[in-house]
C-alpha positions as CSV (number, residue, x, y, z in Angstrom):
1,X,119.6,51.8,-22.7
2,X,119.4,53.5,-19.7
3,X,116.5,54.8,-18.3
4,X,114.7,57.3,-15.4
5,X,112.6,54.4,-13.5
6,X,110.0,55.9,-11.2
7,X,108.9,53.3,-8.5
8,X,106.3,53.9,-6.3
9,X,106.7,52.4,-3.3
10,X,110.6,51.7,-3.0
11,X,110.6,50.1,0.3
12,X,108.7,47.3,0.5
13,X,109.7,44.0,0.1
14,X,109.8,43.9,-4.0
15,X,111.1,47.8,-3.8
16,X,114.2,46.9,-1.4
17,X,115.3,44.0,-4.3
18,X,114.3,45.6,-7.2
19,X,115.8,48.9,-7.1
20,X,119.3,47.7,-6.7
21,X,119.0,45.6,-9.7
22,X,118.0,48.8,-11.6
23,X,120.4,50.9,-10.3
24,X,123.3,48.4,-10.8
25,X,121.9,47.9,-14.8
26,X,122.6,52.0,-14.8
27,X,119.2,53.2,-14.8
28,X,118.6,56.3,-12.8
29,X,115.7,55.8,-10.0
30,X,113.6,57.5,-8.0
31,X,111.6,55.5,-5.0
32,X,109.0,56.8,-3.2
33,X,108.3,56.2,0.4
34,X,105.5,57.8,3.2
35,X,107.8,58.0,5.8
36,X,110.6,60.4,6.1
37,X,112.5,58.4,8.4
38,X,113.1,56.0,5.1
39,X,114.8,58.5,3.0
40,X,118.6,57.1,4.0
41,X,116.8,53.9,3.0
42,X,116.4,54.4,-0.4
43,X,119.3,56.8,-0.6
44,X,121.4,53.7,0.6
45,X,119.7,51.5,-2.3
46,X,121.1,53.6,-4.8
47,X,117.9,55.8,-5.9
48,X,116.7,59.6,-5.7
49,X,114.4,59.5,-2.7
50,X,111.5,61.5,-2.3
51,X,108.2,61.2,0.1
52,X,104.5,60.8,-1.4
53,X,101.3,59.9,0.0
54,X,100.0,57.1,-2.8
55,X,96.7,57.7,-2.0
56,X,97.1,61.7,-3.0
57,X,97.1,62.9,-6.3
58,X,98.5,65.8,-6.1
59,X,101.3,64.7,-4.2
60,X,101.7,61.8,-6.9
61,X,101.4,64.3,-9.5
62,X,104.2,66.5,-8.3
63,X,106.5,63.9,-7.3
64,X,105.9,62.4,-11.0
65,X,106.7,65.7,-12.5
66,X,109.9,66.2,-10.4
67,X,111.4,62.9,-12.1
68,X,110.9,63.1,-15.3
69,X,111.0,59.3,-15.8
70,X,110.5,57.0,-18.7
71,X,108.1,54.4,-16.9
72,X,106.4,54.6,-13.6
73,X,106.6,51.1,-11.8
74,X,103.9,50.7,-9.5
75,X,105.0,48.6,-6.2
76,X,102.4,50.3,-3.5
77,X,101.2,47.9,-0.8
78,X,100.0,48.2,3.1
79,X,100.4,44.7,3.1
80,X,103.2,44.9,5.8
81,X,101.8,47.1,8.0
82,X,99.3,44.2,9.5
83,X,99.7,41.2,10.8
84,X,98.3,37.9,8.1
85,X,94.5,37.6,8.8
86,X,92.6,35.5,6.0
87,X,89.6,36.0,8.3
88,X,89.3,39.6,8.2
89,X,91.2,39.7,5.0
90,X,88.9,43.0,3.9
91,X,90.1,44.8,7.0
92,X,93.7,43.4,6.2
93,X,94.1,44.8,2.9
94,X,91.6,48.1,3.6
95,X,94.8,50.4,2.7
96,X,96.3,48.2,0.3
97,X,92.8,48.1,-2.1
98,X,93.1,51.8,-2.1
99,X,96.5,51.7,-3.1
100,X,95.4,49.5,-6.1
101,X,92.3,51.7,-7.2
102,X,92.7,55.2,-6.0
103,X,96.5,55.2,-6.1
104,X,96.7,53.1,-9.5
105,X,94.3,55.9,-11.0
106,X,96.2,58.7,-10.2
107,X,99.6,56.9,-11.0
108,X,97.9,56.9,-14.4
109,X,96.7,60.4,-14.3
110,X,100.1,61.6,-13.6
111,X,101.7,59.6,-16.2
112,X,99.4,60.8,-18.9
113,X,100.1,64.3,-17.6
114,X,103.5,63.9,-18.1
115,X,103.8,61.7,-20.8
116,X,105.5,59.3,-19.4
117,X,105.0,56.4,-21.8
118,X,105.2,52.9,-20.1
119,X,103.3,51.6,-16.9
120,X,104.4,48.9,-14.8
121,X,102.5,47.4,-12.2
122,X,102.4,44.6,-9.4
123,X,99.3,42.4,-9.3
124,X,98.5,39.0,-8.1
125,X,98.6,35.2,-8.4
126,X,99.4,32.8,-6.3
127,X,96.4,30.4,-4.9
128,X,93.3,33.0,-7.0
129,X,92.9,31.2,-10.2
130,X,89.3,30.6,-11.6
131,X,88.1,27.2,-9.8
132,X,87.5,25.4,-12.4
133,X,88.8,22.5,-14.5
134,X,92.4,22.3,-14.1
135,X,94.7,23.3,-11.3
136,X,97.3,25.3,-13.1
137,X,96.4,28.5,-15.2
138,X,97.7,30.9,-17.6
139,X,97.5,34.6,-18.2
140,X,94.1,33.4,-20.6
141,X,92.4,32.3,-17.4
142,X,90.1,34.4,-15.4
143,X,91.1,35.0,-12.0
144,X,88.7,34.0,-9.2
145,X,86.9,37.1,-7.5
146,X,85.6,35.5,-5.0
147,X,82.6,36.8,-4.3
148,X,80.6,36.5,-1.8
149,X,83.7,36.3,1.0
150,X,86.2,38.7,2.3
151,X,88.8,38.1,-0.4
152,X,85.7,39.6,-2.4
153,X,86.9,43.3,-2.3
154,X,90.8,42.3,-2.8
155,X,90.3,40.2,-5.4
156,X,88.5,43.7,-7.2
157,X,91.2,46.0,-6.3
158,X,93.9,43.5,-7.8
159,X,90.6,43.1,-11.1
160,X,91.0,47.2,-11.1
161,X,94.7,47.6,-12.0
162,X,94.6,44.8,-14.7
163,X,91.9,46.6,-16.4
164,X,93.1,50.2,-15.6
165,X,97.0,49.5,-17.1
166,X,95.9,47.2,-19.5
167,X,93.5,50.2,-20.7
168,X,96.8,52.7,-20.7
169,X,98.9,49.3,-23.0
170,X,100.9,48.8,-19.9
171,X,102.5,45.6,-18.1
172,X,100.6,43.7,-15.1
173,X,102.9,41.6,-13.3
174,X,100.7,38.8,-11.3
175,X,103.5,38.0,-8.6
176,X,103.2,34.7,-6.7
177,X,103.5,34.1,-3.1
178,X,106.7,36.3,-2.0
179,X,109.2,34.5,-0.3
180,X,112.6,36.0,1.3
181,X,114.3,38.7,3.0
182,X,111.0,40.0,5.1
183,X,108.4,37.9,3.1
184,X,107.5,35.3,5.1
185,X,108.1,36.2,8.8
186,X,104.7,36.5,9.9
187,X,104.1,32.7,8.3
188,X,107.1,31.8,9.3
189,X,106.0,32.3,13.3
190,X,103.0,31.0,12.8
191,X,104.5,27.6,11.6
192,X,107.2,27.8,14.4
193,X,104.1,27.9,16.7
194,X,102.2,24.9,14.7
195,X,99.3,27.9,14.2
196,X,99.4,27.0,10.5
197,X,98.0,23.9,9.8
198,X,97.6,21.3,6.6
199,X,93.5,21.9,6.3
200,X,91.5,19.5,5.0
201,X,93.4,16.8,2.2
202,X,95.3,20.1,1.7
203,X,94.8,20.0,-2.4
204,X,94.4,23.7,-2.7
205,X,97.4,24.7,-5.2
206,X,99.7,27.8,-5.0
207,X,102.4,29.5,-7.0
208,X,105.2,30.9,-5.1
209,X,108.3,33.2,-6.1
210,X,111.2,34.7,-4.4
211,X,111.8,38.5,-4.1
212,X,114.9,38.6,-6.4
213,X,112.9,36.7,-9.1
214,X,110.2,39.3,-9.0
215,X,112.5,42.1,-9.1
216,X,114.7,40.4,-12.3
217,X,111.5,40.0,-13.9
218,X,110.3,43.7,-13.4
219,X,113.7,44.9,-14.3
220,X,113.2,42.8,-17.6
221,X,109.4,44.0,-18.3
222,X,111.1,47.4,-17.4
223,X,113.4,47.4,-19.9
224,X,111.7,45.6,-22.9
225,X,108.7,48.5,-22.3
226,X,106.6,44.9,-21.7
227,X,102.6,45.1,-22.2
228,X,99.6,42.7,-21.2
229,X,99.9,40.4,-18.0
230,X,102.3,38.1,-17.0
231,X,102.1,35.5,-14.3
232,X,105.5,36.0,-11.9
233,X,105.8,32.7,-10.4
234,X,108.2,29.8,-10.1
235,X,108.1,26.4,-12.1
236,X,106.6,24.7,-9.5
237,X,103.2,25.4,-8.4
238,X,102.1,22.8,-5.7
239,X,99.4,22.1,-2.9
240,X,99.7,22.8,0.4
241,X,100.2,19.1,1.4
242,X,103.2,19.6,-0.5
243,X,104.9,23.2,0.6
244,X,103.4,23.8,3.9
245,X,105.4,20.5,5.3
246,X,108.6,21.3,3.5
247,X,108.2,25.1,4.7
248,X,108.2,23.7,8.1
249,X,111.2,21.7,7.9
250,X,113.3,24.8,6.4
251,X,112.3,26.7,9.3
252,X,113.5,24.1,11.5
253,X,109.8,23.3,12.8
254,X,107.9,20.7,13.7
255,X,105.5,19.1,11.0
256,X,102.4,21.2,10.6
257,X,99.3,19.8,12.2
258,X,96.1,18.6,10.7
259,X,93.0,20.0,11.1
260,X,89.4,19.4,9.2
261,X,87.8,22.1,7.1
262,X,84.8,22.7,9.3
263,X,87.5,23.6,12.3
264,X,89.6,25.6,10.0
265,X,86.4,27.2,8.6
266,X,85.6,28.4,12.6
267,X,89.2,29.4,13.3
268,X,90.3,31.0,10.2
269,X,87.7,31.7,8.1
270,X,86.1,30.5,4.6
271,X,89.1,32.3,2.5
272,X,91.4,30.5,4.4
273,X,89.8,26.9,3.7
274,X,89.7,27.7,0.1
275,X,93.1,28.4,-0.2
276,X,94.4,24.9,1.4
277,X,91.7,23.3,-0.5
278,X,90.6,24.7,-3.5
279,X,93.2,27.2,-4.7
280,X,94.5,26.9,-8.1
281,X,98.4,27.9,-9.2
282,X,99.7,29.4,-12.1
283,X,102.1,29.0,-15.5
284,X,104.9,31.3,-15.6
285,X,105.7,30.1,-19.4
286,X,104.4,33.5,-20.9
287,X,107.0,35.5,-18.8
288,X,110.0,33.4,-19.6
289,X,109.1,33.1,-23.4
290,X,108.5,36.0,-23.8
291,X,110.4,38.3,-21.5
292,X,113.2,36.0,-21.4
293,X,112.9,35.2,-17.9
294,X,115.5,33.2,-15.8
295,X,114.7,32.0,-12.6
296,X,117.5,32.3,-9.8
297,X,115.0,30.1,-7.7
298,X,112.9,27.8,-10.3
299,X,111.3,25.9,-7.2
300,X,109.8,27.2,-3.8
301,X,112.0,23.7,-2.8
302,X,115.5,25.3,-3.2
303,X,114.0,28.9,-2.6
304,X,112.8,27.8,1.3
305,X,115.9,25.5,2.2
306,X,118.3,29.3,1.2
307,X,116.1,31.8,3.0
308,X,115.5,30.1,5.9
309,X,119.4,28.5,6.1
């Protein structure tokens, strides 16, 4: 069936892989971008492009009402537009937590206006499971707020639109750790460097997933008018003792050095240490049960060795 997609925030990472998949499934889309000089962008990925501030609602409102669409898919980050900094993560994701409460509210205010009847939106899950017990967790699991640290207001931005679309009976689609075209330069460099070590005994579990995964799978929850949260993650979540080396040898690098916690703690920050060392992955069963999800990349292993080839 073929449907008007609204995604807003077309050209970042997810956006640039998802909205060929939608166009070439026949649905008609419209992006959005802030920048005019990314129009042709999204004109050359096959969607109506149109410029909106996210953090606007009238602008959103308008831009909503000009596309008439069936489901709004909510992709708006500022994650790009600074350079990785666990340490100052607050300052990091200032923009992008505004994106994800402001913007996410009047995403939702537009779609009620307009009856637009299905809400899709990206949230989180990679290393921010609840610390406890085990060191894989399911959509039942809290995640970890982490209060107390920088992650702190983050982790209650990402907390705001899982409540707010789960409010509206919408889908929340926890991605993993992106990895691919544009993902992972910045870590990338860093491990090039050997600025991105192994801390601690490097336990800390993540989840990881590649861009075109996360796109098939919003395409799918897209499609099937999906509701409640899904972790969007590969089949093999894993510590860093484990990914951070074999990162490092599909980049062509040298093995990552190994620093203590009280160092790292100095260096990079308290966020940073709990990550490598305490961070807990996540279960993608839900999404391939019951969205019917096929992995192109099932492990980070194969994913890393293609993108960095």
């Amino acid at each position: 069936m073929d449907m008007r997609v609204f995604v807003a925030g077309g050209t970042g990472v997810v956006g640039r892989r998802l909205l060929p998949q939608l166009v070439a499934r026949g649905h008609q889309v419209t992006a959005t971008t802030t920048s005019r000089g990314k129009l042709d962008l999204l004109r050359d990925l096959g969607a109506e492009a149109v410029v909106m501030d996210g953090l606007d609602a009238k602008s959103i409102r308008e831009a909503v009402a000009a596309a008439h669409p069936d489901v709004i898919v909510h992709q708006m980050t500022a994650i790009s537009t600074g350079k990785p900094d666990l340490k100052h993560m607050d300052r990091w994701f200032a923009t992008t937590n505004r994106l994800r409460t402001e913007g996410t509210d009047h995403l939702l205010a537009a779609a009620e206006a307009t009856g637009v009847s299905h809400f899709v939106a990206q949230s989180y899950a990679s290393w921010n499971g609840i610390r406890e017990e085990g060191w894989v967790k399911t959509e039942e699991d809290p995640l970890d707020l982490h209060a107390g640290t920088v992650a702190y207001p983050v982790m209650k931005a990402i907390r705001h639109v899982e409540e707010s679309v789960g409010k509206a009976n919408g889908a929340v689609l926890r991605y993993g750790g992106l990895y691919g075209p544009g993902a992972t330069d910045d870590q990338v460099e860093l491990i090039r460097k050997r600025q991105f070590p192994v801390v601690g005994d490097g336990a800390g579990y993540s989840s990881w997933v590649h861009l075109d995964d996360a796109a098939g799978a919003t395409v799918l929850a897209v499609e099937q008018k999906a509701r409640g949260t899904y972790n969007i993650v590969d089949d093999e979540p894993a510590p860093a003792r484990d990914w951070l080396p074999y990162l490092a040898a599909s980049a062509g690098a040298k093995p990552p050095m190994h620093v203590p916690k009280w160092l790292a703690r100095l260096l990079a920050g308290e966020v940073a240490v709990t990550v490598m060392t305490e961070g807990r992955g996540f279960s993608n069963a839900k999404a391939k049960r019951d969205l019917g999800w096929v992995l192109r990349y099932p492990s980070w292993r194969q994913g890393f060795k293609e993108a960095l080839s």
